[in-house]
C-alpha positions as CSV (number, residue, x, y, z in Angstrom):
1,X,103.2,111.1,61.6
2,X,101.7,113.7,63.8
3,X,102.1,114.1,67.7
4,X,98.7,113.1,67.8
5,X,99.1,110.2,65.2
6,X,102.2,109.0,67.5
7,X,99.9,109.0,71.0
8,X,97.2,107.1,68.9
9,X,99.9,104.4,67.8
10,X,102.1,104.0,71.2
11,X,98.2,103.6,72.9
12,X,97.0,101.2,70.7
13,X,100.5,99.4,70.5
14,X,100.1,98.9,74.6
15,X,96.8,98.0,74.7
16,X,96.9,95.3,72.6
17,X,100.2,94.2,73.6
18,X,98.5,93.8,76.8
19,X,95.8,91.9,75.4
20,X,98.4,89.1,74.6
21,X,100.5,89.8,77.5
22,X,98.4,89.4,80.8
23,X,96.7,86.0,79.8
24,X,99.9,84.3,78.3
25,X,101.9,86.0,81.6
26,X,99.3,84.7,83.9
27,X,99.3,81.1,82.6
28,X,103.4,81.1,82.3
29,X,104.0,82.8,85.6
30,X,100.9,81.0,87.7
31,X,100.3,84.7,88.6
32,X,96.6,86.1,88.9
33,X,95.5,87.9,85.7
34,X,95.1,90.5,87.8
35,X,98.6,90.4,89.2
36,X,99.7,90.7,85.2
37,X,97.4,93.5,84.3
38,X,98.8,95.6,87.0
39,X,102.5,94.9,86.8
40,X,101.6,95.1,83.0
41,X,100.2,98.7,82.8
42,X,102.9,99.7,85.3
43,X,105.6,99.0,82.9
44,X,103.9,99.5,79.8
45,X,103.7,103.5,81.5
46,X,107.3,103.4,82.9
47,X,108.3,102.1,78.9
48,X,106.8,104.9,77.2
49,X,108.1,107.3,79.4
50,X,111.6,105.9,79.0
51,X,111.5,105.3,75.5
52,X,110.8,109.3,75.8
53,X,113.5,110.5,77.5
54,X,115.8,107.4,75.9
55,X,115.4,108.9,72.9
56,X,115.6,112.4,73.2
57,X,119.0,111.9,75.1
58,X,120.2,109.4,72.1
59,X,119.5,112.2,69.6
60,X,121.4,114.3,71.9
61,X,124.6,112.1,71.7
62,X,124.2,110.8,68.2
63,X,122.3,113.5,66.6
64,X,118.6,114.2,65.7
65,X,118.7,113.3,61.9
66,X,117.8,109.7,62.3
67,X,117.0,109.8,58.6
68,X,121.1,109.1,58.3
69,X,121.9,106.8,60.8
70,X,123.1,103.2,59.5
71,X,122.3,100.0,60.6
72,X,124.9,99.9,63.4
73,X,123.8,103.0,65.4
74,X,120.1,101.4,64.7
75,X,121.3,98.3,66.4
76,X,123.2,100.0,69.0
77,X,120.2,101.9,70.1
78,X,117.5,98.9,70.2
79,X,120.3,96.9,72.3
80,X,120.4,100.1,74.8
81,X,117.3,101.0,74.8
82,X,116.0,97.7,75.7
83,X,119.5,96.7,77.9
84,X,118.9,99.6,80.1
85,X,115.1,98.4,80.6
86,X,116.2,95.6,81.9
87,X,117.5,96.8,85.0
88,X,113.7,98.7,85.7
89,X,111.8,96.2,84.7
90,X,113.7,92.5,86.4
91,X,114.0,93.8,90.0
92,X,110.3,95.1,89.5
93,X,109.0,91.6,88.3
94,X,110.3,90.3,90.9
95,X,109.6,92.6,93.7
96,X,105.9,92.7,92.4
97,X,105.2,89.1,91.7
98,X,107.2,87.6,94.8
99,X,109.6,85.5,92.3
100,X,113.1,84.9,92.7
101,X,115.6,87.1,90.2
102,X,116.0,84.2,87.6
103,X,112.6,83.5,87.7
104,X,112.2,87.6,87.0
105,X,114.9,87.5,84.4
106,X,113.3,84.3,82.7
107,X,109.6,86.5,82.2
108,X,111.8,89.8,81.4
109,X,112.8,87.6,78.6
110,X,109.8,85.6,77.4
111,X,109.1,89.6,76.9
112,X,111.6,90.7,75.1
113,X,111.5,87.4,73.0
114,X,107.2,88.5,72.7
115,X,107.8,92.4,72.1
116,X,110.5,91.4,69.1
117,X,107.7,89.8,67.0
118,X,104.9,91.7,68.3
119,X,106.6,95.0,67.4
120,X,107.4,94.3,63.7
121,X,104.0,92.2,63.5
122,X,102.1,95.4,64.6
123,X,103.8,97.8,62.9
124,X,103.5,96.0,59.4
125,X,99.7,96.2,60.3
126,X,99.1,99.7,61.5
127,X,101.2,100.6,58.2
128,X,98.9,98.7,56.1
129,X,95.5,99.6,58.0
130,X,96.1,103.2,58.9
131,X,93.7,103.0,61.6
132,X,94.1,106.6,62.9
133,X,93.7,107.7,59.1
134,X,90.7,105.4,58.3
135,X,89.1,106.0,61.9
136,X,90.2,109.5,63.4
137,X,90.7,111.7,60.4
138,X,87.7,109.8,58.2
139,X,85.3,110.6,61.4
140,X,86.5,114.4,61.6
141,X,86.6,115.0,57.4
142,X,82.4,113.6,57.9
């Protein structure tokens, strides 16, 4: 995947997770739709950024050939990388929406719980569309 694929993907990954995201936020939390968007974009920025630097530091520590790593490290690194979101992303749900830490803590994992799904669901499909393939590359081959 190019650099440029990779930007199309993590884009289209956000803005559609936001699609799902601010409605079913707004109706779970009582929260204005516009209350979700913002606090939505917000982190969905803050999360690529960290997933950035996350994983440039754990190829760092545990090597850049991720074509070797086994199922453990694989493990290890979703349960960091998302682990060490946690502590951004609460105290800003809460901050932001004027709800109480466990209130924070319960959205933070409604989330997680969403992003699990959503991330193998919309992977499986970009795989099988190839959107920036059919749509970017088609349009500049024309």
């Amino acid at each position: 995947m190019s650099n440029q694929e990779r930007l199309f993907h993590a884009i289209s990954f956000e803005l559609m997770a936001l699609l799902f995201v601010v409605p079913l936020g707004a109706l779970l939390s009582g929260k204005s739709g516009g209350s979700m968007a913002a606090i939505g974009i917000g982190l969905s920025l803050f999360t690529v950024v960290w997933n950035y630097l996350y994983n440039v530091g754990f190829d760092r520590l545990f090597g850049a050939e991720r074509t070797q790593r086994k199922a453990k490290i694989r493990v290890w690194h979703a349960v960091g990388f998302e682990g060490s979101l946690v502590f951004v992303t609460v105290p800003v749900i809460a901050w932001f929406l004027q709800v109480s830490w466990s209130t924070a803590l319960l959205l933070e994992a409604g989330f997680l719980t969403f992003f699990f799904f959503y991330t193998i669901a919309f992977n499986w499909g970009y795989d099988k569309l190839q959107p920036y393939q059919r749509w970017v590359v088609a349009t500049k081959m024309q």
